[in-house]
C-alpha positions as CSV (number, residue, x, y, z in Angstrom):
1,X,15.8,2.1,-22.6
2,X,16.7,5.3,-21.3
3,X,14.6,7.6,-19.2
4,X,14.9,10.5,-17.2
5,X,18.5,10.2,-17.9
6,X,18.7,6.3,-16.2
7,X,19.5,3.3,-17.8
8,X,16.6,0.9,-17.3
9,X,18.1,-2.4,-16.4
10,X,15.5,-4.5,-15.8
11,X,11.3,-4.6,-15.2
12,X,9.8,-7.5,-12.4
13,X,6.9,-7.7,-11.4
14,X,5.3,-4.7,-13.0
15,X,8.1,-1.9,-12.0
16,X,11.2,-0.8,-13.8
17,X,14.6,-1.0,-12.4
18,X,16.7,2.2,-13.1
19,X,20.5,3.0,-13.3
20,X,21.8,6.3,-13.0
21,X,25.2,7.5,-14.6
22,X,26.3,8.1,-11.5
23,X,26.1,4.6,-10.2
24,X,29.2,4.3,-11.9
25,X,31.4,7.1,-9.6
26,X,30.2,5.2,-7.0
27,X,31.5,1.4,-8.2
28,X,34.8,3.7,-8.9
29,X,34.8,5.2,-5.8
30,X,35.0,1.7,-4.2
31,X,37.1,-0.3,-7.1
32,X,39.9,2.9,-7.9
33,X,41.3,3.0,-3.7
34,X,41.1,-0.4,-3.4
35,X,43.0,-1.5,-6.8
36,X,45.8,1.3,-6.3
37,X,46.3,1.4,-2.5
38,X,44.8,-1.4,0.0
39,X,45.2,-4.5,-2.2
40,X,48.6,-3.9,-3.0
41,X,49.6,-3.2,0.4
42,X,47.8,-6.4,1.7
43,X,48.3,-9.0,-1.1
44,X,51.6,-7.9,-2.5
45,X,51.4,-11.8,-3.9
46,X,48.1,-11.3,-5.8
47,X,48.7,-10.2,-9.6
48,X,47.4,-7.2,-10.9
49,X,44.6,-9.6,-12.4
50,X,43.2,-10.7,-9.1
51,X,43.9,-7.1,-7.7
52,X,41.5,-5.5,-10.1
53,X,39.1,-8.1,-10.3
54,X,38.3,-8.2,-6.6
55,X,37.7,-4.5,-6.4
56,X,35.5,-4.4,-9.4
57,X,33.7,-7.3,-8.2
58,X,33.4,-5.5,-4.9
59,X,32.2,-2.3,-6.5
60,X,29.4,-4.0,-8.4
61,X,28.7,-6.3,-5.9
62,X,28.0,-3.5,-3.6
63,X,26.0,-2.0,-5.7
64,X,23.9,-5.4,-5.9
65,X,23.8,-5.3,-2.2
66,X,21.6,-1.6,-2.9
67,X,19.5,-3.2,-5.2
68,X,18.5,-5.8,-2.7
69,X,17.9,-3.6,0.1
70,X,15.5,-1.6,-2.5
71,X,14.1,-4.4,-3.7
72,X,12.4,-5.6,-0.5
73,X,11.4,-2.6,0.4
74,X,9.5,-3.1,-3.1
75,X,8.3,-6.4,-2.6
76,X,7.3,-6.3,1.2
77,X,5.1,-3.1,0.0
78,X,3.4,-5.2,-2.8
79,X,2.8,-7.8,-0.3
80,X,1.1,-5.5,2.0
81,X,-0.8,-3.3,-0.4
82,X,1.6,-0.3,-2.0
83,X,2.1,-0.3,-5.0
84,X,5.5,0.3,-6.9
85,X,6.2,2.8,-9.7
86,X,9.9,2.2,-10.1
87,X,13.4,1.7,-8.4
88,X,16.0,3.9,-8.9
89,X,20.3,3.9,-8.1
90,X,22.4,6.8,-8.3
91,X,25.7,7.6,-6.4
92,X,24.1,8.2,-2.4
93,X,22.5,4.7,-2.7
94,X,18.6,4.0,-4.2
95,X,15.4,4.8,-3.9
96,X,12.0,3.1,-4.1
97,X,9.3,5.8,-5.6
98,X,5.3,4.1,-4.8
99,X,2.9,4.9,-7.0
100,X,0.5,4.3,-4.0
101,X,1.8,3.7,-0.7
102,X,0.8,1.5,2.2
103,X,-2.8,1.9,4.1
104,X,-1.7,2.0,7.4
105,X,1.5,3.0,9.4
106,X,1.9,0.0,10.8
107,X,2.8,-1.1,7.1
108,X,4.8,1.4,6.3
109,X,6.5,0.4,9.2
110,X,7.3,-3.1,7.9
111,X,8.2,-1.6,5.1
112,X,10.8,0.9,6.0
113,X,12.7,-2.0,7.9
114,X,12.8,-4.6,5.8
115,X,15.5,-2.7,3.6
116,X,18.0,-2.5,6.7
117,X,17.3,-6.0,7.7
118,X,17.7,-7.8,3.7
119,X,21.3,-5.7,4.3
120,X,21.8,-7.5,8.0
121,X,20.7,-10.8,6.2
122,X,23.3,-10.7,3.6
123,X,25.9,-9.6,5.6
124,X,25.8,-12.9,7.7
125,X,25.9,-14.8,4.8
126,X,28.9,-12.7,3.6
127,X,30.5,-13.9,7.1
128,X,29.5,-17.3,6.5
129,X,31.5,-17.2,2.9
130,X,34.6,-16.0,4.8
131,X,34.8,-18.2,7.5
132,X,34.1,-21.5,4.6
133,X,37.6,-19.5,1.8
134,X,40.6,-19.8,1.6
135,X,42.2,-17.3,4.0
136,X,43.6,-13.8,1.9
137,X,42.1,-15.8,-0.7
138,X,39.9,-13.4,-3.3
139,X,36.7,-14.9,-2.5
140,X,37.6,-14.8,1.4
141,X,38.4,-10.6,1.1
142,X,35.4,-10.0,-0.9
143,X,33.0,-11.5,1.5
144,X,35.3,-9.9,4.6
145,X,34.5,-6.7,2.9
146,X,31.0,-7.2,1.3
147,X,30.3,-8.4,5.1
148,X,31.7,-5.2,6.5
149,X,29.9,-3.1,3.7
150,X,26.2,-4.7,3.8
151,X,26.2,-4.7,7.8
152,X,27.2,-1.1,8.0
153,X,24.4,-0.1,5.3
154,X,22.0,-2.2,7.3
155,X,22.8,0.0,10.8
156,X,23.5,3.1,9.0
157,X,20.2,3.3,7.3
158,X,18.4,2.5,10.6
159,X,19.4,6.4,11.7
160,X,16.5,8.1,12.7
161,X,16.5,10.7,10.4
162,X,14.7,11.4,6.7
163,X,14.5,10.3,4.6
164,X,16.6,6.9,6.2
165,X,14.5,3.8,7.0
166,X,15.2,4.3,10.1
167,X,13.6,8.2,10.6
168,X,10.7,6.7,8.5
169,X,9.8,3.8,10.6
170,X,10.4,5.9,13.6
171,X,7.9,8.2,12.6
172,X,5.2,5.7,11.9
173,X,6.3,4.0,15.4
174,X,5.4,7.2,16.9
175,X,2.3,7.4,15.0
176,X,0.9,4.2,15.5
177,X,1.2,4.8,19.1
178,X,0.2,8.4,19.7
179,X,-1.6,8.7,16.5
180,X,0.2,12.2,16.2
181,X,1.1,13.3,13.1
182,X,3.1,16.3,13.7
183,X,4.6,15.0,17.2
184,X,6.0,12.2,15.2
185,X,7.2,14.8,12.4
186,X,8.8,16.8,14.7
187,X,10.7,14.1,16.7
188,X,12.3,13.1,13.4
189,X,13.1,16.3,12.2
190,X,15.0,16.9,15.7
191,X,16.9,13.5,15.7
192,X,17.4,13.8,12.0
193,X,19.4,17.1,12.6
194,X,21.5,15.6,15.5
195,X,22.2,12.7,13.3
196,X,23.2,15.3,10.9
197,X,25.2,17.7,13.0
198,X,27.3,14.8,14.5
199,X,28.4,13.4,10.6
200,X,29.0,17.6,9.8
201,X,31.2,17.7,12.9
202,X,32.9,14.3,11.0
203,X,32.8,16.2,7.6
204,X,34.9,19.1,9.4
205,X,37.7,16.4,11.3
206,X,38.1,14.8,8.5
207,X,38.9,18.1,6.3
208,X,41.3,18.6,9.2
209,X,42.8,15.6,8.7
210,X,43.4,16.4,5.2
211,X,40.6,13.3,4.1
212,X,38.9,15.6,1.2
213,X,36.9,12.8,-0.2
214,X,35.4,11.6,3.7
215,X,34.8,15.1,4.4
216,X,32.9,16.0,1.3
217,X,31.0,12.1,1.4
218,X,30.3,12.8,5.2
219,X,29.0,16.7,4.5
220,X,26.9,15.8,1.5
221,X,25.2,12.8,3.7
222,X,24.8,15.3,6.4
223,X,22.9,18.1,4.1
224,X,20.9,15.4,2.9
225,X,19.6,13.9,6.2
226,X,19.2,17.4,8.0
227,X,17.2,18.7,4.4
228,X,15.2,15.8,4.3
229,X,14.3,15.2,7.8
230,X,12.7,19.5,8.3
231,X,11.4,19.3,4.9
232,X,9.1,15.8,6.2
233,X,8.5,18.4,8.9
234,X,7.6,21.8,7.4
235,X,5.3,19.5,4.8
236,X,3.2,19.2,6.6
237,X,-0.7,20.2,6.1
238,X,-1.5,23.1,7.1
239,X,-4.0,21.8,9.8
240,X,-1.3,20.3,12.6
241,X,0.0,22.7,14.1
242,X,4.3,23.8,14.0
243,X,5.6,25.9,16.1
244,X,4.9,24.9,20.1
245,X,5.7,21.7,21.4
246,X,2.9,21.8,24.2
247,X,0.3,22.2,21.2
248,X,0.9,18.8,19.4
249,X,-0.2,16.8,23.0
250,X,-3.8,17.2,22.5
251,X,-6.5,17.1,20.0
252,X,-6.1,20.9,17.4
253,X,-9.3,21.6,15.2
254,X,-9.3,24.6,13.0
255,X,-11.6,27.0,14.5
256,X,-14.9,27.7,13.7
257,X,-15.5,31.0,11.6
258,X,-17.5,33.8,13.1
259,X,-21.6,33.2,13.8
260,X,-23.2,34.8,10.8
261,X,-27.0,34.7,10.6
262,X,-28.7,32.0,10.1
263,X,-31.0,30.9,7.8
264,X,-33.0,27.0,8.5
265,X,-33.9,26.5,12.1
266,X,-32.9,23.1,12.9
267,X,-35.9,20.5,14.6
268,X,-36.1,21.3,18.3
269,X,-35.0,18.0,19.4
270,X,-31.0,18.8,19.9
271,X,-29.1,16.7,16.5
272,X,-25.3,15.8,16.5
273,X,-23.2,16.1,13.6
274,X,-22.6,12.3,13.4
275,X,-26.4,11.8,12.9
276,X,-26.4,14.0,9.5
277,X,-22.8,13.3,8.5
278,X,-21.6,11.4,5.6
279,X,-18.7,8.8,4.6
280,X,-16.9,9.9,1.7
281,X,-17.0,7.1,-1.2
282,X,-13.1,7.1,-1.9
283,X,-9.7,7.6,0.6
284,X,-6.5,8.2,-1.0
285,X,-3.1,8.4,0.5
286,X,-1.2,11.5,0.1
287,X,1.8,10.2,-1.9
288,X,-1.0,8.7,-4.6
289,X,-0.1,9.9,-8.3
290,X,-2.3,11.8,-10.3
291,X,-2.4,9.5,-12.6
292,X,-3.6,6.6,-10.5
293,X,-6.4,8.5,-8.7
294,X,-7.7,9.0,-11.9
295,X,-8.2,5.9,-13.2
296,X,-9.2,4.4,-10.0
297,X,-12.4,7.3,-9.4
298,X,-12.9,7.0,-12.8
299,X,-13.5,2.9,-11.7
300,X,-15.9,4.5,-8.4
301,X,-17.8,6.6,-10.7
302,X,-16.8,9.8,-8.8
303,X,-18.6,13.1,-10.4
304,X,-16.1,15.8,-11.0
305,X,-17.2,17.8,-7.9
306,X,-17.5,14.9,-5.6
307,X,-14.9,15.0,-2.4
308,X,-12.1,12.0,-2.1
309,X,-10.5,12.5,1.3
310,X,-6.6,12.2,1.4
311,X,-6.1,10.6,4.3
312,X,-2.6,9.2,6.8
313,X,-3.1,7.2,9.7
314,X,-6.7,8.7,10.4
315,X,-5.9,12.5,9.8
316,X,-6.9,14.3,7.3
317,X,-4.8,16.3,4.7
318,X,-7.3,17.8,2.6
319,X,-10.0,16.8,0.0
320,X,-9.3,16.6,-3.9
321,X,-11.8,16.1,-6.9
322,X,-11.5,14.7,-10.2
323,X,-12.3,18.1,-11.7
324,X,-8.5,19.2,-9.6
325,X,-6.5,16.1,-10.8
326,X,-7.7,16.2,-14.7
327,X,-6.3,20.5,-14.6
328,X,-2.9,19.0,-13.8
329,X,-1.0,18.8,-17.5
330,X,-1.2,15.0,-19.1
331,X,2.6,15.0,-19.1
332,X,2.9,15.5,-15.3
333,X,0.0,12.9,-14.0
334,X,2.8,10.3,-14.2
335,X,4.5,12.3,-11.1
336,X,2.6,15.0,-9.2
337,X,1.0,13.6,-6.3
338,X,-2.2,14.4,-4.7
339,X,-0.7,16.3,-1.3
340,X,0.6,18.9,-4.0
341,X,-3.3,19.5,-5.9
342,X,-5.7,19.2,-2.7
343,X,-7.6,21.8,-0.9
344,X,-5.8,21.7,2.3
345,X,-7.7,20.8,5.3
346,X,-7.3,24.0,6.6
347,X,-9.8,25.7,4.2
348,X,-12.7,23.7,5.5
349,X,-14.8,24.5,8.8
350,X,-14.4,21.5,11.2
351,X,-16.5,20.0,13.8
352,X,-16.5,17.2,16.1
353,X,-18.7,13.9,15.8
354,X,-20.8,14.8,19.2
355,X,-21.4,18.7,17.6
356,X,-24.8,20.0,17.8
357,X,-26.0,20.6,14.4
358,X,-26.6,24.0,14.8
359,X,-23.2,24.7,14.2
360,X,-22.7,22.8,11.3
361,X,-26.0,25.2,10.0
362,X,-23.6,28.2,11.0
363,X,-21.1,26.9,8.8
364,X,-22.8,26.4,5.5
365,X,-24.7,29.4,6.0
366,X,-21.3,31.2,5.9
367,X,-19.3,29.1,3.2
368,X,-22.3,27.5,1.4
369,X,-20.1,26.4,-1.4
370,X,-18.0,24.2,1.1
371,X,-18.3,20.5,2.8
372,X,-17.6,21.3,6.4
373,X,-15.2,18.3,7.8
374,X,-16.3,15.8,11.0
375,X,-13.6,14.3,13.2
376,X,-13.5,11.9,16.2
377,X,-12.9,12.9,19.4
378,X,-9.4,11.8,18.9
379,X,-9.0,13.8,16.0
380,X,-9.2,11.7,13.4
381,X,-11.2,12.2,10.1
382,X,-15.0,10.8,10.6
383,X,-16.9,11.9,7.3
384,X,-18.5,15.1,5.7
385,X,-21.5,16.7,5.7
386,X,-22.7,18.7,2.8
387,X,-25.9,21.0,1.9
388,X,-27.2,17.6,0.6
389,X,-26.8,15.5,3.7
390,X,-28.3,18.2,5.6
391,X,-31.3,18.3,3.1
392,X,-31.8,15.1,3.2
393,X,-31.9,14.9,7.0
394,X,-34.5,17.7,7.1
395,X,-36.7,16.0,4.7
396,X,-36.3,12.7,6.5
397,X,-36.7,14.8,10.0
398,X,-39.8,16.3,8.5
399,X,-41.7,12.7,7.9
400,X,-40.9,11.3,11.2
401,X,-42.3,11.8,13.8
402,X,-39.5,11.4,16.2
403,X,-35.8,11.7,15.8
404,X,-33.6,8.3,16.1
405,X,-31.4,7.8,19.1
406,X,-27.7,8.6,18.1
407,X,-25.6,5.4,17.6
408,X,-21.6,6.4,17.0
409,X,-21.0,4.7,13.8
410,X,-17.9,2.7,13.4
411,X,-15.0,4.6,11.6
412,X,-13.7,3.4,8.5
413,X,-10.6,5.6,8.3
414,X,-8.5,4.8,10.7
């Protein structure tokens, strides 16, 4: 019933639900001011009864209000694909953990708002339930403040910062229409330390104004958006490039390593990559479990040194093997994800689609252990070619008497 130190409070539809101890400082940091301060002052005529019952009820019922803006983030991602490992609640909210998330941004997208808007959703029927009580009636205050409560989680969590819903569907926006990765990492990271900076500046006014519990709430919230939103940032592969703005506003390859000698003459008739180049038989996301990858290459019947691209919107992060996932420990498959176990994109030699093939020669003559990687024009991952595509085009070169027109094949991947 317990695990990692949550209370599991319920399992649907294939996840578990999970309550942390300190769900329950933050019920009491609701309930406790409103039973001894507010309620007293503005119902003097309600008993103690009523007084503690509504800000309990209000606590917990807050608390529910969390769980439903989790639980359609869960259920809109099983609708479109993700799948869910678990919900958890603890005292800055929830969080819905994906065992595999969705395929595209556009998704993750949908996704990311639906929390906000199941919040917007319940706070108008809160404000119906108001207007329909008894006026400074229990049931009237606890929908004025469940109203108040679930429309301010539903704006607050649209700030465009990390990890909000809002900084995450901001950066897929982004994506989806510049298909830049880092561009829309950095533009996050940037608003999510303004957003930051402005509730730090609150933190500090209210210490000033002697309001230790708004000041420490408002500072915690603060480091938590300004460390999440440059940690989305500085995770990223090493591939995209960091440091200059100018440099994420056009198409960045790694560059190709020095000529070295080389050792097959291609055919005379001039090849392009794309013509020897191969799709790789698996993609994975880079938030997929261990665990998961396993049992679904095990289903593809992926050899142990056979390349699965890890793939977001189209770029590549790097390429993982079984042989990688099955040297992480047993216990931690269950956790570690594939970004943390893949050989980084930057490791690999890579060309473009409309390369002559005399540079892809170069490049396993120099690493002939090593796929070398094929991208679009655009940048985005086209396929592989290893020592046994290339074979195999020389072989089929070498019974032909002519070599077939190029035709750009369609990309999979995006």
């Amino acid at each position: 019933m317990f695990s990692n130190n949550a209370l599991r409070i319920m399992r649907i539809r294939g996840f578990d639900v999970e309550l942390e101890v300190t769900t329950l400082l933050l019920i009491a940091l609701y309930a406790f001011p409103l039973a001894t301060g507010t309620f007293p002052h503005q119902f003097p005529f309600w008993s103690a009864v009523e007084i503690w019952m509504a800000a309990i009820l209000i606590g917990v019922m807050i608390v529910g209000s969390i769980l439903v803006h989790e639980l359609s983030h869960a259920f809109s991602g099983l609708a479109l694909g993700a799948q869910v490992q678990r919900i958890r609640l603890f005292i800055f909210g929830g969080l819905t953990y994906f065992s595999q998330g969705p395929k595209s941004e556009g998704r993750h997208f949908l996704i990311s708002i639906a929390g906000p808007l199941s919040n917007l959703a319940l706070g108008g029927l809160f404000w119906l339930g108001q207007n329909f009580a008894e006026a400074s009636s229990v049931p009237q205050v606890i929908c004025q403040y469940l109203t108040l409560v679930n429309f301010g989680l539903g704006i607050f969590n649209l700030i465009p910062g990390f990890p909000m819903d809002g900084g995450q569907a901001l950066r897929s926006a982004i994506i989806i229409v510049t298909h830049r990765v880092a561009l829309a990492a950095l533009v996050v990271a940037v608003s999510g330390c303004l957003v930051g900076g402005l509730l730090a500046t609150g933190a500090a006014r209210s210490l000033i104004s002697n309001d230790l519990l708004g000041a420490v709430w408002m500072g915690l919230i603060a480091f938590w958006i300004i460390g999440g939103s440059l940690r989305q940032y500085w995770d990223l592969p090493d591939y995209l490039p960091r440091y200059w703005l100018p440099r994420l506003l056009w198409n960045w390859r790694p560059a190709l390593a020095p000529s070295v000698p080389v050792e097959v003459a291609p055919p005379s008739d001039k090849v392009l990559v794309g013509q020897v180049m191969s799709r790789v038989k698996a993609v994975y996301l880079p938030s997929t479990i261990v665990s998961h990858f396993l049992q679904d290459s095990e289903a593809r019947n992926l050899l142990l040194i056979e390349d699965a691209a890890v793939l977001q919107s189209g770029h590549l992060f790097g390429l993982v093997t079984r042989a990688m996932a099955l040297a992480v420990p047993p216990s931690q498959r269950e956790v570690v994800q594939l970004y943390q176990i893949l050989a980084p994109s930057s490791q690999f030699i890579a060309l473009g689609i409309n390369d002559d093939l005399s540079l892809a020669i170069q490049a396993m003559s120099a690493y002939p252990d090593r796929p070398v990687t094929v991208f679009e024009s655009s940048g985005e991952f086209a396929g592989l070619i290893t020592r046994a595509d290339f074979e195999l085009y020389l072989q089929t070169a070498s019974n032909s008497s002519s070599t077939t027109p190029y035709s750009r094949p369609t990309n999979p991947y995006r």
